[in-house]
C-alpha positions in Angstrom: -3.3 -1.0 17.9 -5.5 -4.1 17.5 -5.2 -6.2 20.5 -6.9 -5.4 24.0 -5.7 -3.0 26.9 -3.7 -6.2 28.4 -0.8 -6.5 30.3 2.4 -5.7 28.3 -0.1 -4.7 25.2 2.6 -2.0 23.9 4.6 -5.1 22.9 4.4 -6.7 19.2 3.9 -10.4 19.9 1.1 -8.4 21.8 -0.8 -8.0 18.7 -3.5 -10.3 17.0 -2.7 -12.4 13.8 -4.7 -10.7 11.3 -4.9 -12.9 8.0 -3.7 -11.5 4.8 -6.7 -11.9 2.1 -4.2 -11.3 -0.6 -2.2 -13.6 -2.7 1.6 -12.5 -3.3 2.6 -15.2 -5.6 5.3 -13.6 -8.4 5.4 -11.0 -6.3 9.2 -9.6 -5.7 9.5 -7.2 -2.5 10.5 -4.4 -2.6 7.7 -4.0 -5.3 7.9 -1.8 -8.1 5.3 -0.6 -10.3 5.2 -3.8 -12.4 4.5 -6.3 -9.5 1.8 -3.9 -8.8 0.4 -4.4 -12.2 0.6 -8.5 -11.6 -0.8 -7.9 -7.7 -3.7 -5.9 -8.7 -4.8 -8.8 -11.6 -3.2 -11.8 -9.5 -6.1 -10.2 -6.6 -8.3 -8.5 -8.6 -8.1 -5.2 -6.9 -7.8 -1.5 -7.9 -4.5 0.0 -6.3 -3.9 3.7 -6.8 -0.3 5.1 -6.5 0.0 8.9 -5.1 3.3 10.6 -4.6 4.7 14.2 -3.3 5.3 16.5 -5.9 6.9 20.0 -5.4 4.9 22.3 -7.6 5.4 26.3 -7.1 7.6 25.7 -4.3 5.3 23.4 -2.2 4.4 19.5 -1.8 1.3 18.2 -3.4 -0.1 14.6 -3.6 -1.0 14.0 -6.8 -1.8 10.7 -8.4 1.6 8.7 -10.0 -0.2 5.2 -11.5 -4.4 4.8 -11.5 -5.8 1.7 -10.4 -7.1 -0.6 -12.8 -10.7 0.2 -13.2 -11.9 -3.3 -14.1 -11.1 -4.1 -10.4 -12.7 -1.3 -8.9 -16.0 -2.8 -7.4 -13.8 -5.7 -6.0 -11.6 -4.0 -3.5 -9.4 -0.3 -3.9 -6.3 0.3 -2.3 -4.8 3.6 -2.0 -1.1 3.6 -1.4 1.5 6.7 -0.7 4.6 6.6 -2.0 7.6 8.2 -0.3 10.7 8.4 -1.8 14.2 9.2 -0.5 16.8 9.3 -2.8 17.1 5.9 -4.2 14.5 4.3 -1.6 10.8 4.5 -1.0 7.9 3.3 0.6 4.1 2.6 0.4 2.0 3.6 3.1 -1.7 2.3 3.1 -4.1 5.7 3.1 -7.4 4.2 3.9 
């Protein structure tokens, strides 16, 4: 929660404006793999892809696409992805 204990704080128009330092330009939401290629060099950031994995009969995270390294002193993002069935999701793990 990023704005102060205010009055009606547990709303969303509650919330500060934070501003997005990234650029999304070519970008096509939802994002596969490839648009992650083009954001990491569009922003020159390192963005590592983890997903669950059933191995022996239970879930690991294990990494699913490595970050470029010539990025990596810039800026790394570590994302989850969750699947379910046909959809998924990223989830920020920082």
């Amino acid at each position: 929660h990023q704005s102060d204990k205010q009055k009606n704080c547990q709303n969303i128009s509650a919330l500060k404006k934070i501003e997005d330092k990234y650029d999304y330009s070519g970008i096509e939401f939802p994002a596969s793999y490839e648009d992650i290629y083009k954001f990491e060099d569009l922003n020159k950031v390192c963005v590592f892809i983890y997903t669950l994995a059933t191995k022996e009969e239970k879930e690991e995270i294990v990494l699913d696409k490595p970050g470029n390294v010539d990025y990596i002193m810039n800026d790394i993002i570590y994302l989850l992805r969750i699947e379910d069935e046909e959809k998924s999701h990223y989830i920020s793990t920082k």
